[in-house]
C-alpha positions, 0 to 999 in steps of 0.5 A: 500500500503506497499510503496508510491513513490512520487516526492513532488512539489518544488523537480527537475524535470522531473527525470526518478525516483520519488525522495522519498519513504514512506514504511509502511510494516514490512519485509525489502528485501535487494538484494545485488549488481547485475551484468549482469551474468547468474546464471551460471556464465557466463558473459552477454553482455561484453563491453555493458552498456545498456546490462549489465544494463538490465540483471543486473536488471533482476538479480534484479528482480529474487532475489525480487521474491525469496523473495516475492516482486517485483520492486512495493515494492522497496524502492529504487534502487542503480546503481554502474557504472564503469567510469561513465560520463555523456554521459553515460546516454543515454546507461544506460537508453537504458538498463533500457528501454530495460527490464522495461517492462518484469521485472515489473519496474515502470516508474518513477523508485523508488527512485534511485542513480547513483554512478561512480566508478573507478572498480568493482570486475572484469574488465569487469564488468561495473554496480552493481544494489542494490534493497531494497524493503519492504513488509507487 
């Protein structure tokens, strides 16, 4: 198995992620920042969290497979969320669940950071998922 994840005893629990990851392969995969656009350009679900969180991720997805991984060989994951509070969370897990099942993401996910900022690169982009994955 290239990557473990696991959540040792003694660590917070329950997360919806495991809380580290051990990678024993020798190609790392960077996906750089996706956001919820069509290859097109054309924005996808404006002023939607959830909807924006799951095509984000399907982003994600599509650059793992051009590279030859999949969510399986992520070592972990990095959401980027414009004006984050935490009421927000039921939203963003509304979008992690909509599109799990289609895109292979494990449950737990890997390990993952959730980091609220002020904007991102246009106003009505609202999350950015980063993936590093590392394959044998």
């Amino acid at each position: 198995m290239t990557v473990q994840h696991l959540t040792p005893a003694g660590m917070l629990q329950p997360v919806p992620y495991h809380h580290v990851a051990v990678g024993t392969g020798t190609k790392h995969v960077h996906v750089s920042g996706q956001i919820a656009r069509r290859a097109d350009g054309t924005p996808v679900a404006p002023g939607d969290l959830a909807g924006q969180v799951a095509q984000a991720l399907r982003n994600t997805a599509i650059g793992l497979a051009g590279a030859g991984a999949t969510f399986a060989d992520v070592l972990r994951l990095t959401f980027y969320v414009t004006q984050w509070a935490p009421e927000k969370i039921g939203d963003f897990m509304t979008g992690v669940e909509a599109v799990a099942g289609e895109i292979g993401l494990p449950a737990p996910l890997p390990p993952a950071s959730l980091i609220g900022v002020e904007y991102l690169f246009e106003p009505d982009v609202l999350v950015e998922v980063e993936a590093t994955a590392l394959l044998d």
